[in-house]
C-alpha positions in Angstrom: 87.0 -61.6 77.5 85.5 -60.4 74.5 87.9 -57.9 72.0 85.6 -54.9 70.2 88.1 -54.4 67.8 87.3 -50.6 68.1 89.7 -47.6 68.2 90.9 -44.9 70.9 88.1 -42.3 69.1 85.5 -45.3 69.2 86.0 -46.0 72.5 85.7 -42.8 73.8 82.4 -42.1 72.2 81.4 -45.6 73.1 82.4 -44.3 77.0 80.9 -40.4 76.3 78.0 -42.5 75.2 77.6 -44.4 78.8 78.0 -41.0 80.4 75.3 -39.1 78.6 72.8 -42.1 79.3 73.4 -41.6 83.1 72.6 -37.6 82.6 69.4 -38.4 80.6 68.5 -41.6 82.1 68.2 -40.3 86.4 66.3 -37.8 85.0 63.8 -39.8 83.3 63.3 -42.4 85.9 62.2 -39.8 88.2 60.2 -38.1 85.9 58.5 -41.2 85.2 58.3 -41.9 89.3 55.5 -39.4 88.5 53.3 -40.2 86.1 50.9 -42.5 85.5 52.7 -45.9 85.2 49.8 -47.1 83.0 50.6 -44.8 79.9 54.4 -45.3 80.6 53.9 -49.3 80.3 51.7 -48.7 77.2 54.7 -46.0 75.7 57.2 -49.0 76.6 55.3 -51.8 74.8 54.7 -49.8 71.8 58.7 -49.5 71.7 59.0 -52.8 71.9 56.9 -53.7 69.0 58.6 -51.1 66.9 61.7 -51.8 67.6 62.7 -54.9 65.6 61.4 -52.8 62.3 64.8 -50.5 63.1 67.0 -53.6 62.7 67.8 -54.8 59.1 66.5 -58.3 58.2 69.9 -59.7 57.5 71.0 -58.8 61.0 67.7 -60.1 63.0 68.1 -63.6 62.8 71.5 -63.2 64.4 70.7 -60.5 66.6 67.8 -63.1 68.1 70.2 -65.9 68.4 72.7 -63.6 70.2 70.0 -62.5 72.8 68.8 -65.7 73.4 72.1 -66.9 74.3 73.1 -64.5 76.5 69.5 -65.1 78.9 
């Protein structure tokens, strides 16, 4: 069992954090039950590309390693 090291306030707003993604994440999947699934794949890809450019270099070697060890 991994440790987070975190505190009582951390860990609630790492549990109010869990919540709130339930709230906003039903909603979403059914919203996107109705759309065209072509745009949302398209949306979704673009993420993806963007999203390594919000991790700092120093941390994406390691993040990669982490996630590819963990497959």
């Amino acid at each position: 069992m991994r440790t987070l090291h975190a505190t009582t306030v951390e860990m609630g707003l790492l549990t109010a954090a869990s919540i709130a993604l339930l709230i906003v994440g039903l909603p979403a999947g059914v919203w996107v039950d109705r759309v065209h699934r072509r745009g949302v794949m398209i949306a979704a890809d673009l993420g993806r590309m963007l999203a390594p450019g919000l991790v700092g270099r120093d941390h994406l070697l390691e993040g990669n390693a982490k996630l590819t060890g963990s497959a």
